[in-house]
Backbone and ligand atoms as CSV (ligand in chain L), in Angstrom:
chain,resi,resn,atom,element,x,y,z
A,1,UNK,N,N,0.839,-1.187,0.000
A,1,UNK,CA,C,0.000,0.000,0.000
A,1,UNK,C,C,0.888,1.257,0.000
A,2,UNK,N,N,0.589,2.163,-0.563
A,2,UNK,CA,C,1.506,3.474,-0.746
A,2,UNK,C,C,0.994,4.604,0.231
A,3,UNK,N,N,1.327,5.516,0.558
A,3,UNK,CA,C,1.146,6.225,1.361
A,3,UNK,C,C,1.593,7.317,0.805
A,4,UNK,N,N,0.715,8.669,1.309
A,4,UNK,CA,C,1.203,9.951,0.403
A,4,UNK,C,C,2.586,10.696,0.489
A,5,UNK,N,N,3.330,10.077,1.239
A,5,UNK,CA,C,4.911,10.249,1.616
A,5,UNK,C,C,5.937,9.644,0.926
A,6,UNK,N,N,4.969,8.639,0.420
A,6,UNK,CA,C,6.254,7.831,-0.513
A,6,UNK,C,C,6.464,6.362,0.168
A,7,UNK,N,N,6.192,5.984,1.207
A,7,UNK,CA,C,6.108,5.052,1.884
A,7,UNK,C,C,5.369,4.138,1.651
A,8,UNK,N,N,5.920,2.845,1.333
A,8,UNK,CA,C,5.634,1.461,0.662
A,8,UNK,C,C,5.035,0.580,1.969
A,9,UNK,N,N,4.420,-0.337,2.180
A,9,UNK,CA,C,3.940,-1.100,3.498
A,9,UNK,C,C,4.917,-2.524,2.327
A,10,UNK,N,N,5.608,-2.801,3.324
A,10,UNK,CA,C,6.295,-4.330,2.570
A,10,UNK,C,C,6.015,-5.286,3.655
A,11,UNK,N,N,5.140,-5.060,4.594
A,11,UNK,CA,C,4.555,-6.436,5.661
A,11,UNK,C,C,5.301,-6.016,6.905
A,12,UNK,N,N,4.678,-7.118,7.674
A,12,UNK,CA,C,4.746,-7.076,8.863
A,12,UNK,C,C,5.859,-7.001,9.623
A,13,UNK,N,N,6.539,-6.719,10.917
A,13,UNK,CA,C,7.595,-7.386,11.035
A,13,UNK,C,C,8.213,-8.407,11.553
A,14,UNK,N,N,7.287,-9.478,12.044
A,14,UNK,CA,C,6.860,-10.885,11.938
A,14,UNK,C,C,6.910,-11.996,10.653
A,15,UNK,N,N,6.947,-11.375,9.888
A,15,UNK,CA,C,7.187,-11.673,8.444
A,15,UNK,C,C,8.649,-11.491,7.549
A,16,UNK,N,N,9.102,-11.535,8.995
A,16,UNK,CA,C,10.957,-10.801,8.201
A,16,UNK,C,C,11.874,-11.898,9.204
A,17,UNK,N,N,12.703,-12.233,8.546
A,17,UNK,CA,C,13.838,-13.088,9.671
A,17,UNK,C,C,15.155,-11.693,9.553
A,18,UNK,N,N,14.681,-11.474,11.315
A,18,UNK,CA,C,16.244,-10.529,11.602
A,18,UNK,C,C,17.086,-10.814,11.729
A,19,UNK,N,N,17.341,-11.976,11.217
A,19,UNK,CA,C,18.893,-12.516,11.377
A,19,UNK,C,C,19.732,-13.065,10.173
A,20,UNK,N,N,18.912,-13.038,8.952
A,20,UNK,CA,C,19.455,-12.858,7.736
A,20,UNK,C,C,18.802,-11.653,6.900
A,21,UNK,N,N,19.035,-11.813,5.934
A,21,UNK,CA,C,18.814,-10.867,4.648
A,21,UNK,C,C,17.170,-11.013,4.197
A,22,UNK,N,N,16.387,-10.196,3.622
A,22,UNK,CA,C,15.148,-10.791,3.342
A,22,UNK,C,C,15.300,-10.187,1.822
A,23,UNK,N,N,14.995,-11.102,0.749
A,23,UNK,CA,C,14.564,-10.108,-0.007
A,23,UNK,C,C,13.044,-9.792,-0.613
A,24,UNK,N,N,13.197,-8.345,-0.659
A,24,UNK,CA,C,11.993,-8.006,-1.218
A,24,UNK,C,C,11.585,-7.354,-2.392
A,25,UNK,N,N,10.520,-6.817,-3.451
A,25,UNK,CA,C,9.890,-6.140,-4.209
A,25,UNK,C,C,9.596,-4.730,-3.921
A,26,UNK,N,N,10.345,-3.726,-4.434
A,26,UNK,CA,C,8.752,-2.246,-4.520
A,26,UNK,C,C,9.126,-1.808,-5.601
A,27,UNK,N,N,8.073,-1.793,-5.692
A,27,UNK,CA,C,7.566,-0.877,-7.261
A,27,UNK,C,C,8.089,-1.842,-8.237
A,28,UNK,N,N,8.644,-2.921,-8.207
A,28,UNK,CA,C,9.587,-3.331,-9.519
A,28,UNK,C,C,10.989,-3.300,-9.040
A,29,UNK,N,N,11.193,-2.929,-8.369
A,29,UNK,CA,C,13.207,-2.855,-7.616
A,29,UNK,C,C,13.403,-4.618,-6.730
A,30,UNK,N,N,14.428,-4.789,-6.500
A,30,UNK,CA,C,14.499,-6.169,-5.764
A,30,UNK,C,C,15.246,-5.459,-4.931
A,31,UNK,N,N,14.829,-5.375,-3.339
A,31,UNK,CA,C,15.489,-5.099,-2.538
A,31,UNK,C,C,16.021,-5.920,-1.730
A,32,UNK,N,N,16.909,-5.707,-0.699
A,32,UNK,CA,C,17.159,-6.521,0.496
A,32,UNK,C,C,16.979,-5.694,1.927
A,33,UNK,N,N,16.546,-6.567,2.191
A,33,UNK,CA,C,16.085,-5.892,3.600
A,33,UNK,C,C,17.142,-6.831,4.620
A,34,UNK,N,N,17.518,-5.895,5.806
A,34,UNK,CA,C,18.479,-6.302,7.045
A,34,UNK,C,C,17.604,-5.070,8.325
A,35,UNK,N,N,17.397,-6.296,9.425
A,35,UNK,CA,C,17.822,-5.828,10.691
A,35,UNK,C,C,19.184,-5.758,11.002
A,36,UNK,N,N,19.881,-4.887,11.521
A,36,UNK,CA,C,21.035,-4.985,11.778
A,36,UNK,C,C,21.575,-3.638,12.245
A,37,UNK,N,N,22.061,-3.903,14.091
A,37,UNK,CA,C,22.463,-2.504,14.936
A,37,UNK,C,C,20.768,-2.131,15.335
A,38,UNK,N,N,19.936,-2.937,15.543
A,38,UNK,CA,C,19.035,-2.624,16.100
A,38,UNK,C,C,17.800,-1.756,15.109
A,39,UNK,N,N,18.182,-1.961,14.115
A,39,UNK,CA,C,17.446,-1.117,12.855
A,39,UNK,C,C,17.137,-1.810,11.426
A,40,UNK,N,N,16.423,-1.853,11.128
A,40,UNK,CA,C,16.064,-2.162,9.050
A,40,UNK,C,C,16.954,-1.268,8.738
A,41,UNK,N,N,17.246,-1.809,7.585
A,41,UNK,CA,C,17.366,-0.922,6.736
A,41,UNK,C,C,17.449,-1.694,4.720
A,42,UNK,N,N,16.937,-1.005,4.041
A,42,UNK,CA,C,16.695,-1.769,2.709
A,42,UNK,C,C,18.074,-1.049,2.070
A,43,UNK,N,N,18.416,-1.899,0.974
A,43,UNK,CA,C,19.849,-1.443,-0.251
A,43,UNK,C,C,19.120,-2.747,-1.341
A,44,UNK,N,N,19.754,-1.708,-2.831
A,44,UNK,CA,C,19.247,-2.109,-3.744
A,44,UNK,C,C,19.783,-4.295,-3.501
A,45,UNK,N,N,19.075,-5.057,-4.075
A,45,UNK,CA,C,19.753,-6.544,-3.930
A,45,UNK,C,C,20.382,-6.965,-4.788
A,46,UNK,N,N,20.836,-6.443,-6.198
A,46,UNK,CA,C,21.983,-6.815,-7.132
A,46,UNK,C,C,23.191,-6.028,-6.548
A,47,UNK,N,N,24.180,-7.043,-6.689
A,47,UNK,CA,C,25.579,-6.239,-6.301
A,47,UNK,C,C,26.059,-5.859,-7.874
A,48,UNK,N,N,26.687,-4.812,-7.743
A,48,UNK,CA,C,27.245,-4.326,-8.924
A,48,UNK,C,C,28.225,-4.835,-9.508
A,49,UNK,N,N,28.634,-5.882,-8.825
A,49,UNK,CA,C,29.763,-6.606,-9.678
A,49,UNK,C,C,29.531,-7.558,-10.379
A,50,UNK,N,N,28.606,-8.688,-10.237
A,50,UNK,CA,C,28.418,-9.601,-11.495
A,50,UNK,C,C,27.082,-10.066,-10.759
A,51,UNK,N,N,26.433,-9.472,-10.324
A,51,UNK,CA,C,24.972,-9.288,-10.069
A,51,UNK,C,C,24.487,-10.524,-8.825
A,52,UNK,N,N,25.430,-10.708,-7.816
A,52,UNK,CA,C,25.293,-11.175,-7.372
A,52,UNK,C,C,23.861,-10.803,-6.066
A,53,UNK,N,N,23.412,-11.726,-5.054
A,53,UNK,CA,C,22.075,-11.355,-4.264
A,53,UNK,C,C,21.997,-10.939,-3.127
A,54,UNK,N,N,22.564,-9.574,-2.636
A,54,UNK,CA,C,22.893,-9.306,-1.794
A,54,UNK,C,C,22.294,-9.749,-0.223
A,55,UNK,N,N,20.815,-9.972,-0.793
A,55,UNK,CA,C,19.809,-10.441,0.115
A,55,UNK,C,C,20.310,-11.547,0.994
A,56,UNK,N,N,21.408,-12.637,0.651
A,56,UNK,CA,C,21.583,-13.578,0.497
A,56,UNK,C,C,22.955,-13.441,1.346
A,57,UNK,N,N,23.711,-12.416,1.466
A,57,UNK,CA,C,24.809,-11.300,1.659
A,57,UNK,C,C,24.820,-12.164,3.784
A,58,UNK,N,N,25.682,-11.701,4.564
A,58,UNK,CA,C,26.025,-11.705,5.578
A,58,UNK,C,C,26.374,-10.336,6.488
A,59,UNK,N,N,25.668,-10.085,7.083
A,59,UNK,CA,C,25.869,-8.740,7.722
A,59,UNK,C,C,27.399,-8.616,9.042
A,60,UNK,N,N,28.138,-7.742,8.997
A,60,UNK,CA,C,28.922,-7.368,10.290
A,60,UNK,C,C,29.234,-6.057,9.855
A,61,UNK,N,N,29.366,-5.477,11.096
A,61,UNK,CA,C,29.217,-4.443,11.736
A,61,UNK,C,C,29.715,-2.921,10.990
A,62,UNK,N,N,28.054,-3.177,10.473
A,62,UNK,CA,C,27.440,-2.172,9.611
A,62,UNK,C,C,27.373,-2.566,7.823
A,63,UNK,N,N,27.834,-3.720,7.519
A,63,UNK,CA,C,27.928,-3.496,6.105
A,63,UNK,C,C,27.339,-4.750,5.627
A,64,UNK,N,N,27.326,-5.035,4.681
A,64,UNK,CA,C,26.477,-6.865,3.249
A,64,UNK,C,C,27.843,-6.800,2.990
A,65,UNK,N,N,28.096,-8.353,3.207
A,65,UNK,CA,C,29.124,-8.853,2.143
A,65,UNK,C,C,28.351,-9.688,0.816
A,66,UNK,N,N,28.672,-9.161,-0.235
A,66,UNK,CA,C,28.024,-10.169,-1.220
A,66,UNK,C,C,28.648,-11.553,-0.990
A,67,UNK,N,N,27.166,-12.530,-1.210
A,67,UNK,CA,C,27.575,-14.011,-1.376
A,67,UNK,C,C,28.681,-14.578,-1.836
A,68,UNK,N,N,28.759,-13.956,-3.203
A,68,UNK,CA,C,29.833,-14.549,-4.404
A,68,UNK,C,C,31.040,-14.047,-4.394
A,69,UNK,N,N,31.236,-13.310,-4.178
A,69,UNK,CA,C,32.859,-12.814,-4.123
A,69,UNK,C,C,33.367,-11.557,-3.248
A,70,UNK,N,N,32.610,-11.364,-2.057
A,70,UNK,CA,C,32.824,-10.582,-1.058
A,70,UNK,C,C,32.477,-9.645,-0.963
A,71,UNK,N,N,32.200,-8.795,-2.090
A,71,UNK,CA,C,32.544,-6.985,-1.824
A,71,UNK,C,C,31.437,-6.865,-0.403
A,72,UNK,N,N,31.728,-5.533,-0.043
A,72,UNK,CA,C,31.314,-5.479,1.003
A,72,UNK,C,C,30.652,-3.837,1.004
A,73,UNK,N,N,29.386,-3.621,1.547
A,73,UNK,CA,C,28.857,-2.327,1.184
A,73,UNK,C,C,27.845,-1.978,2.652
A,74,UNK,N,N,28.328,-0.519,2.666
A,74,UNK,CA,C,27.819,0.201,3.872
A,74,UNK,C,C,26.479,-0.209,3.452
A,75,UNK,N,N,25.562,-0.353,4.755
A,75,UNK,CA,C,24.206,-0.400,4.958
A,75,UNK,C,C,23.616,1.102,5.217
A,76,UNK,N,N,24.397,1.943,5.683
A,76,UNK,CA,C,24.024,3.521,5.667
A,76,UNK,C,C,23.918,4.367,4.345
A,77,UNK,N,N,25.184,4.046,3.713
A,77,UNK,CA,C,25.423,4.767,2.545
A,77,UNK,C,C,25.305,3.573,1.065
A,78,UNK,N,N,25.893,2.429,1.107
A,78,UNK,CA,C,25.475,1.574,0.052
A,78,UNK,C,C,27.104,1.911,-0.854
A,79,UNK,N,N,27.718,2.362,0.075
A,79,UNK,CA,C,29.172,2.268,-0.795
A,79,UNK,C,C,29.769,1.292,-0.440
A,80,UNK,N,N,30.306,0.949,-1.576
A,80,UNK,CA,C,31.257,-0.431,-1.511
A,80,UNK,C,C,32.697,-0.362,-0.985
A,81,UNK,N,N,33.333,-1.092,0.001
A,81,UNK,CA,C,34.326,-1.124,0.870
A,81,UNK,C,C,35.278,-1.444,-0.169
A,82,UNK,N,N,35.273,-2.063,-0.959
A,82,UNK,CA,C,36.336,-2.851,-2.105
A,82,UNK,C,C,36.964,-2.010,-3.242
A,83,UNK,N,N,35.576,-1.226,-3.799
A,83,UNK,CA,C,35.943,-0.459,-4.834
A,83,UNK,C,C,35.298,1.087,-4.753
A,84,UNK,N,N,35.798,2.122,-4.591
A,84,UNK,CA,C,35.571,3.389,-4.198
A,84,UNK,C,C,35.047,3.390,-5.153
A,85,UNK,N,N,34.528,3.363,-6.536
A,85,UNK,CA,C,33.828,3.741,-7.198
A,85,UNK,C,C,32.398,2.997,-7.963
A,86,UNK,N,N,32.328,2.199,-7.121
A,86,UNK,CA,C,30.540,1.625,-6.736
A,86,UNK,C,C,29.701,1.092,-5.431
A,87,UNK,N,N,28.842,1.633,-5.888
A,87,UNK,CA,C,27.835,1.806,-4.677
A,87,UNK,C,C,26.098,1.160,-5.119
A,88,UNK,N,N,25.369,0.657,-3.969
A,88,UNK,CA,C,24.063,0.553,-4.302
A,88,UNK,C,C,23.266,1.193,-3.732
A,89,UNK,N,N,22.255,1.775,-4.060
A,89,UNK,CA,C,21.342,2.370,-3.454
A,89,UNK,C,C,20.994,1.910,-2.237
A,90,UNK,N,N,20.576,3.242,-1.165
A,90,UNK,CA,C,20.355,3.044,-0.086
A,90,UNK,C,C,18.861,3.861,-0.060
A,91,UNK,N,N,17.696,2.685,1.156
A,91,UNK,CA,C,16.580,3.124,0.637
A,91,UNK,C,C,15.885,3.523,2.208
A,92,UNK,N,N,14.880,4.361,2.338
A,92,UNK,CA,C,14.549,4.528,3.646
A,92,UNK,C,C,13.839,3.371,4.189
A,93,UNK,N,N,13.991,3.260,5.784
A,93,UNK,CA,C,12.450,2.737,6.282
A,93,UNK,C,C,12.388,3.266,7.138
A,94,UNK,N,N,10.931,2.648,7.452
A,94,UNK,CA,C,10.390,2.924,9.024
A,94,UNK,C,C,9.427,1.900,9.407
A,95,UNK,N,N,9.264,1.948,10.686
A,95,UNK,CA,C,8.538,1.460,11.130
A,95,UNK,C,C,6.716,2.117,11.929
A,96,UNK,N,N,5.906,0.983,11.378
A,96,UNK,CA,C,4.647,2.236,11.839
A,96,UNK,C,C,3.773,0.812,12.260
A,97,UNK,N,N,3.671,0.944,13.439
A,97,UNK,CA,C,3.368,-0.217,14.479
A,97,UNK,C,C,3.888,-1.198,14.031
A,98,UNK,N,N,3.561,-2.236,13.861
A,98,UNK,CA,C,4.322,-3.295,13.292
A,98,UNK,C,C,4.806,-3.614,11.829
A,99,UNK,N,N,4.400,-2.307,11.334
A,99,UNK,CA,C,4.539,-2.608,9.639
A,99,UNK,C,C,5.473,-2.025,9.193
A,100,UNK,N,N,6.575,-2.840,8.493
A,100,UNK,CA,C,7.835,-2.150,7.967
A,100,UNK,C,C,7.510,-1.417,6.552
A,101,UNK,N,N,7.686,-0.091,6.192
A,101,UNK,CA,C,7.798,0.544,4.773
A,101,UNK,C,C,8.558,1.006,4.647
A,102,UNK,N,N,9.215,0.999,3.198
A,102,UNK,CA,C,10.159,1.761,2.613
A,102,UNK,C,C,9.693,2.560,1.509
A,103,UNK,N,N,10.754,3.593,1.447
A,103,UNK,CA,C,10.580,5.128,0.007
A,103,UNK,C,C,11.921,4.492,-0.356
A,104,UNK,N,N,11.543,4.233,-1.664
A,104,UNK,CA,C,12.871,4.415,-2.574
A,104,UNK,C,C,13.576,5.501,-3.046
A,105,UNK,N,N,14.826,5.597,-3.026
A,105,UNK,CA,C,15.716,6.576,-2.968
A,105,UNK,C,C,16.801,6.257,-3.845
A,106,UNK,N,N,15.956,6.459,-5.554
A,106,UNK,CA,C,16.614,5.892,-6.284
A,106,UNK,C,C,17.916,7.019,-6.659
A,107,UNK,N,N,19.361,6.529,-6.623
A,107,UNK,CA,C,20.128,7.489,-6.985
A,107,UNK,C,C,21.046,6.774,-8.225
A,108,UNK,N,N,21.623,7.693,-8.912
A,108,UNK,CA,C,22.570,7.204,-9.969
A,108,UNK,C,C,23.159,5.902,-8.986
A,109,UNK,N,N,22.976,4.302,-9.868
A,109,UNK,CA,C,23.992,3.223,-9.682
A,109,UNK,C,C,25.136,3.213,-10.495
A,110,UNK,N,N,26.096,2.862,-10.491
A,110,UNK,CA,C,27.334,2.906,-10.849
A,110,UNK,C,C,27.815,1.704,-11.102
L,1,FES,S1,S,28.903,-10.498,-7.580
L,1,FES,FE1,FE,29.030,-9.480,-5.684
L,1,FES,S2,S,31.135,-9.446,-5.216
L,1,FES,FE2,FE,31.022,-10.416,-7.130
């Protein structure tokens, strides 16, 4: 459901495992969703290097390592630790009683 803010309802948060990666849909984007540091937060789910699923990715402290060959990307910013010159989108959420939504915050991918 959309909301006049821009805010997506992507389910419950009973419906999410906080202890891996989830991935999800909005609008047509494949996201990944992470609890992690006590917070959601969504980044686009193709890694920019050979399209690997970030969803799928391993979280420490603060960043996704992609599955397939490591790179590793801030969960704040969506920049990649490996190569200064790619990054994935980083997308808002929130929480509104139990229902997690995100606004996409589509910016130039690289
Ligand atoms: S596909 Fe993600 S690091 Fe290679």
């Amino acid at each position: 459901m959309n909301s006049q803010d821009g805010f997506i309802s992507v389910g419950r948060v009973a419906e999410f495992d906080d202890s891996h990666g989830n991935p999800i849909v909005v609008n047509g984007r494949e996201l990944a969703l992470f609890f992690h540091h006590d917070q959601w937060s969504a980044i686009d789910a193709i890694c920019p290097h050979r399209g690997g699923p970030l969803s799928a990715g391993w979280c420490e402290q603060g960043t996704v390592a992609c599955p397939l060959h490591g790179w590793r990307f801030d969960l704040l910013t969506g920049q990649c630790l490996e190569r200064e010159d790619k990054k994935v989108a980083v997308h808002t959420v929130r929480l509104v009683g139990e229902n997690i939504q995100v606004r996409l915050n589509i910016q130039p991918i690289q």
